[in-house]
C-alpha positions in Angstrom: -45.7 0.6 -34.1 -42.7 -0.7 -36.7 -39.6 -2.3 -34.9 -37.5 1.1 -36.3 -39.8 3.6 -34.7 -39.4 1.2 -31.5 -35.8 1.1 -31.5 -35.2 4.8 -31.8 -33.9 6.9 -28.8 -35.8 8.9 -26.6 -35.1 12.3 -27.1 -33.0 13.7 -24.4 -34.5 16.4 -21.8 -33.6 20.0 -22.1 -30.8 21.1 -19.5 -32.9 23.1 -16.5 -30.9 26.2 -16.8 -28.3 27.7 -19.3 -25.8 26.5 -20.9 -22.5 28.2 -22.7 -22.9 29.3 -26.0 -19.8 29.5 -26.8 -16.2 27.8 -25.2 -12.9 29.3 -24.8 -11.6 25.8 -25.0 -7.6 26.7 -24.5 -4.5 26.4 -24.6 -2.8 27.3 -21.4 0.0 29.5 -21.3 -2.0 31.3 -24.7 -3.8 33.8 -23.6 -6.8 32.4 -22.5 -7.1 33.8 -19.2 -6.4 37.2 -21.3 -9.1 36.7 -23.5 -11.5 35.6 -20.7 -11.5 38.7 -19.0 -11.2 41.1 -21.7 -14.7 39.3 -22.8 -16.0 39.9 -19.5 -16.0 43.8 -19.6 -18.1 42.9 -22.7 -22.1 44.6 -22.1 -23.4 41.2 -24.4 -21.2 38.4 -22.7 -21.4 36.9 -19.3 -18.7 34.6 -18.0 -19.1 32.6 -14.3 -16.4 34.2 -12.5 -14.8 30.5 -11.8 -12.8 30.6 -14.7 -11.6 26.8 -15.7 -14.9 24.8 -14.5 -13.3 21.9 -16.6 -17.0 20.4 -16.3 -16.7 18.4 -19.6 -13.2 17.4 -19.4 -14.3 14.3 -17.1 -10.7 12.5 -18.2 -9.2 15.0 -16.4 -10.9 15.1 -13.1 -8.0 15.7 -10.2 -7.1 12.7 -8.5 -7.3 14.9 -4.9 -9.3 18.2 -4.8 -7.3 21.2 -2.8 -7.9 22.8 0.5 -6.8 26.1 -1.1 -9.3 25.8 -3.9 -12.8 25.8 -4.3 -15.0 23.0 -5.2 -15.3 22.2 -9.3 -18.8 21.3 -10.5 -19.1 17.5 -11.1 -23.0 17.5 -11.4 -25.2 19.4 -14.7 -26.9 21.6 -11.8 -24.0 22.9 -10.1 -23.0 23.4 -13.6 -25.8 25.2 -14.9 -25.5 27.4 -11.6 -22.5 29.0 -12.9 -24.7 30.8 -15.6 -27.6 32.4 -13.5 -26.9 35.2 -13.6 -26.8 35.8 -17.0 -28.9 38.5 -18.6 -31.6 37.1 -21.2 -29.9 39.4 -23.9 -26.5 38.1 -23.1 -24.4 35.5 -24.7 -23.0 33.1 -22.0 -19.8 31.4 -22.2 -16.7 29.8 -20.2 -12.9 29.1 -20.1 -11.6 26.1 -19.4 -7.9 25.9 -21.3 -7.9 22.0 -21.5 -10.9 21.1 -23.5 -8.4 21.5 -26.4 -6.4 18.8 -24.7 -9.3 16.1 -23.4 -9.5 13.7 -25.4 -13.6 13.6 -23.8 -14.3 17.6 -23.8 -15.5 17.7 -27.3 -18.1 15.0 -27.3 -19.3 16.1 -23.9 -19.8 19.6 -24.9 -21.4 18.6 -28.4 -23.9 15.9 -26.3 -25.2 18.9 -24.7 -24.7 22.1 -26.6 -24.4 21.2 -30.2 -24.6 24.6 -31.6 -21.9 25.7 -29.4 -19.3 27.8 -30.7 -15.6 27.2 -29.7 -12.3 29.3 -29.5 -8.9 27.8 -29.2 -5.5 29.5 -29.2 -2.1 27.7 -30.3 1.4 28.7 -29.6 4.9 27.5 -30.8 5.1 23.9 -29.5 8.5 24.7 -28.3 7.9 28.1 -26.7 4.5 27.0 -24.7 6.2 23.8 -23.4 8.6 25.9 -21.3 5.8 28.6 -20.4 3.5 25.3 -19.4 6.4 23.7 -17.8 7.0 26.6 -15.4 3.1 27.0 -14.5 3.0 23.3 -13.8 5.7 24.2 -11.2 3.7 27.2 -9.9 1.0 24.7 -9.2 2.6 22.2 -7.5 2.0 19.8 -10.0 5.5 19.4 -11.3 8.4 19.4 -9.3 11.6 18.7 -11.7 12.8 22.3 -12.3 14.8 20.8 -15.7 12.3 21.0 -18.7 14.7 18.6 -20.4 14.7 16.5 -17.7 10.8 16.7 -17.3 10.1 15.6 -20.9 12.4 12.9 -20.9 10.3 11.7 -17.6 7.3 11.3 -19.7 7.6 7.6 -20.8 7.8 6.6 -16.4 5.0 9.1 -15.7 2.9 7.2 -18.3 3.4 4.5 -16.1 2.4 5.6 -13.0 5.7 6.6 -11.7 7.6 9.6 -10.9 4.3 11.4 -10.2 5.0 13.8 -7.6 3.5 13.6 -4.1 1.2 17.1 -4.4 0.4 16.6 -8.3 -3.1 16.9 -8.5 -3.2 16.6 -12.0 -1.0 13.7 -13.2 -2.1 13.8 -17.0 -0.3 16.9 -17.7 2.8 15.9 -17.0 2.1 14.0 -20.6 3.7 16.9 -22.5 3.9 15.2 -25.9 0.0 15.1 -25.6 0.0 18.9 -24.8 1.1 19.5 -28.7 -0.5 17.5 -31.1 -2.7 20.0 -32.4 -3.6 18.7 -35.4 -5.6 15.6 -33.3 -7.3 18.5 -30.9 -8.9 20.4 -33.5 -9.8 17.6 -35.5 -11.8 16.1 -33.0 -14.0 19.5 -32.5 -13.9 19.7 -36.5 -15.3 16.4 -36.5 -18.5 17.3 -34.3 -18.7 20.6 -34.7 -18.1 21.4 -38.2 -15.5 24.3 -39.3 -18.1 27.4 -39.5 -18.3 26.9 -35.6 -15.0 26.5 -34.2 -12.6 30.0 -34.4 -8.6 29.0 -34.1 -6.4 32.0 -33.0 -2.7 32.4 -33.1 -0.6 33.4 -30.4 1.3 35.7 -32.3 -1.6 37.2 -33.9 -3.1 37.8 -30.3 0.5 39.0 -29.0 1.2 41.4 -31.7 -2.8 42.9 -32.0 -5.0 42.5 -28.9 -7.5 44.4 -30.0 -8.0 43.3 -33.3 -8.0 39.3 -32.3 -11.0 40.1 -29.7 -12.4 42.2 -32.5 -12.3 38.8 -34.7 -13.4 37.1 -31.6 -16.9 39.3 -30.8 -17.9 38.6 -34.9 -17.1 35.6 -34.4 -19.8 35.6 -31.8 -22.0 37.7 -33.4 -21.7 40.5 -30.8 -20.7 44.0 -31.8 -17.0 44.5 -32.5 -16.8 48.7 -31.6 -17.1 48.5 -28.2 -13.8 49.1 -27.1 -12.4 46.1 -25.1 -9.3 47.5 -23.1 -5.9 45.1 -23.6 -4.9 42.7 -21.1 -2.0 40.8 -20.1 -3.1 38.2 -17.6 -1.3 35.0 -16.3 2.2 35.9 -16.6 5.1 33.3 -16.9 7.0 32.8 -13.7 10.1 30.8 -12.4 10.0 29.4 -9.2 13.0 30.2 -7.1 13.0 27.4 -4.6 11.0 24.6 -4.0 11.3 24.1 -0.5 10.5 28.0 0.2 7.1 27.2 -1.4 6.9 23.9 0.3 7.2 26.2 3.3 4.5 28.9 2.1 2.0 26.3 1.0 2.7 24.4 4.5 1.9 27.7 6.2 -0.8 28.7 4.2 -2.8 25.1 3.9 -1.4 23.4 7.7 -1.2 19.7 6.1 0.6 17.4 8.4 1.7 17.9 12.3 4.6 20.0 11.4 2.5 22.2 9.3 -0.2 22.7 11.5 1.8 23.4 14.6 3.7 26.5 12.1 0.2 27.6 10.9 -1.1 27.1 14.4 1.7 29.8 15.5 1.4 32.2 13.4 -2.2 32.5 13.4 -1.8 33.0 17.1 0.3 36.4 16.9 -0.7 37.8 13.4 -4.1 38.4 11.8 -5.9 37.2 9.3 -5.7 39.9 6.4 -2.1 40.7 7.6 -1.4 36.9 7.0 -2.6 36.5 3.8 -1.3 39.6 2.4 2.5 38.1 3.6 2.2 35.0 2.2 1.3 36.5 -1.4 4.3 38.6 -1.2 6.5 35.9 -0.4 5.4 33.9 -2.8 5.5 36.8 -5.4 9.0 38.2 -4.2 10.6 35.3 -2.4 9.7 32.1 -4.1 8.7 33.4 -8.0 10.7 35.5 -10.3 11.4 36.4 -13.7 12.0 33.6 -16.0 15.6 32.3 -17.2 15.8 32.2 -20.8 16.2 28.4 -21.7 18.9 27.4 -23.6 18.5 27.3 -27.4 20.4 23.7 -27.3 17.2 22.4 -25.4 14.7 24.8 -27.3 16.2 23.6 -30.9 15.5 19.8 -29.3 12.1 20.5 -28.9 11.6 22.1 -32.3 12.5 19.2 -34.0 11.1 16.7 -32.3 8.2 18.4 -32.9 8.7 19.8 -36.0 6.4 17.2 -38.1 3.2 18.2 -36.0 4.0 22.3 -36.9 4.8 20.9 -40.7 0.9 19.0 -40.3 -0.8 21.9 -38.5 -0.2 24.1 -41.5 -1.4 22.3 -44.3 -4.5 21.0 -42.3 -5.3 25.1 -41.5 -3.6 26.2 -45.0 -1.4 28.8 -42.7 2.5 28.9 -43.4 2.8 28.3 -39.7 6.1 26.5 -40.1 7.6 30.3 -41.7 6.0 31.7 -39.3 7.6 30.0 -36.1 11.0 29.8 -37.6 10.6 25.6 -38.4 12.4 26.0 -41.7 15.4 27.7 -40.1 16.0 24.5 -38.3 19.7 23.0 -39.5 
């Protein structure tokens, strides 16, 4: 045997199960969530119903998992268990918003699935900063309420500091990281080639549902006349008070003495169902509520300092994105 044949790698085994054909690989705050389930009703596509298994986005594991939540699959057969389910006949994907953002989900997912097919969504920097900004609030994994104030945090939060206590998700309090675009797609270019990775516009997807899942489904080969009914999914919420969702999240989780001893009292005089149902109103009509509009001061800051990734993003997809998004109206 020559020292080359010697030196080459074993070839690696095949998965024991299925794997996604094709990856709804984000943003947040985009439409993904949208997207997910309007494939679902789809007779040719099955989708786990854990939306977001972030399996191949191993930099961005949480540093604590929650009570609330369930378990997310760290191991290739927990994984693959997502997908039994799946018809033969049916293609089989997943939604996990930030694979666009990992800097590890593209190599992961080309390791295993190399023919995959992947879908990402982009918004106006400027526009999805405040939308993410407000969910990261939702989730407990920002608390300053200031989207000024939160990006100009960015350079301590690198550093380890100004994390908040219940942030389960440090990293994506990077915003900065959240936007450069141009670097996501180019790393799933890179691996995947052009032909097999589908970019959608925000816009586009706002202003015709229906014809961005048709472009979606021949994208994925599937037929485009089945009617796929519009959704809007994910809404953007404010969040009223922090320490009225400190107070539902204590009730509903019972961390810490205090918590438990509330939790342990209301449990004792109301019932389960009838608990659960008043905590999701609270938090719906209490603690959330319609967005503020942000100043345009503080949107017009973010436009420009972002201003040369929007200018980069449309020559490398030869879109006028920067007409488009209102970048050349910019004094």
């Amino acid at each position: 045997m020559s020292a080359s044949a010697q030196q080459q790698p074993l070839p690696r085994p095949a998965p024991a199960g299925r794997l996604p054909d094709f990856f709804i690989a984000g943003h947040a705050k985009c439409g993904t969530t949208a997207l997910y389930e309007m494939l679902c009703t789809h007779p040719g596509v099955f989708m786990p119903e854990l939306k977001e298994p972030l399996y191949f986005a191993s930099d961005l594991r949480m540093r604590y998992q929650r009570r609330a939540s369930g378990p997310l699959p760290t191991e290739l057969p927990d994984y693959l268990a997502l997908f039994e389910a799946a018809a033969p006949g049916q293609l089989v994907g997943e939604a996990s918003s930030s694979y666009l953002w990992s800097h590890e989900a593209a190599r992961q997912i080309h390791e295993l699935r190399p023919d995959a097919k992947i879908i990402g969504i982009l918004r106006e920097p400027a526009s999805f900063l405040r939308s993410l900004h407000l969910q990261l609030l939702q989730d407990h994994i920002e608390t300053e309420k200031d989207l000024g104030r939160a990006l100009e945090l960015e350079a301590e939060r690198r550093q380890g500091r100004r994390i908040p206590r219940r942030s389960v998700r440090p990293q994506a309090l990077l915003y900065s990281e959240r936007v450069r675009y141009v670097d996501q797609l180019r790393r799933y270019h890179e691996l995947f080639g052009r032909e097999q990775v589908l970019v959608l516009i925000y816009d586009d997807f706002r202003a015709d549902n229906a014809g961005t899942v048709g472009e979606v489904l021949r994208f994925l080969g599937l037929d485009d006349a089945f009617e796929v009914a519009p959704r809007e999914a994910n809404p953007t919420v404010r969040m009223r008070s922090q320490v009225l969702d400190d107070l539902v999240h204590a009730v509903s989780v019972g961390v810490g003495p205090l918590s438990r001893t509330v939790k342990g009292a209301i449990k004792a005089v109301v019932p389960a169902g009838a608990r659960r149902s008043a905590l999701r109103t609270a938090q719906r009509r209490v603690v959330m509520g319609r967005p503020k509009e942000p100043s345009p001061e503080l949107m017009r800051s973010i436009r420009l300092r972002v201003r040369g990734e929007v200018q980069a993003l449309s020559e490398y997809l030869g879109r006028d994105l920067v007409s488009l998004w209102g970048y050349d109206r910019l004094a």
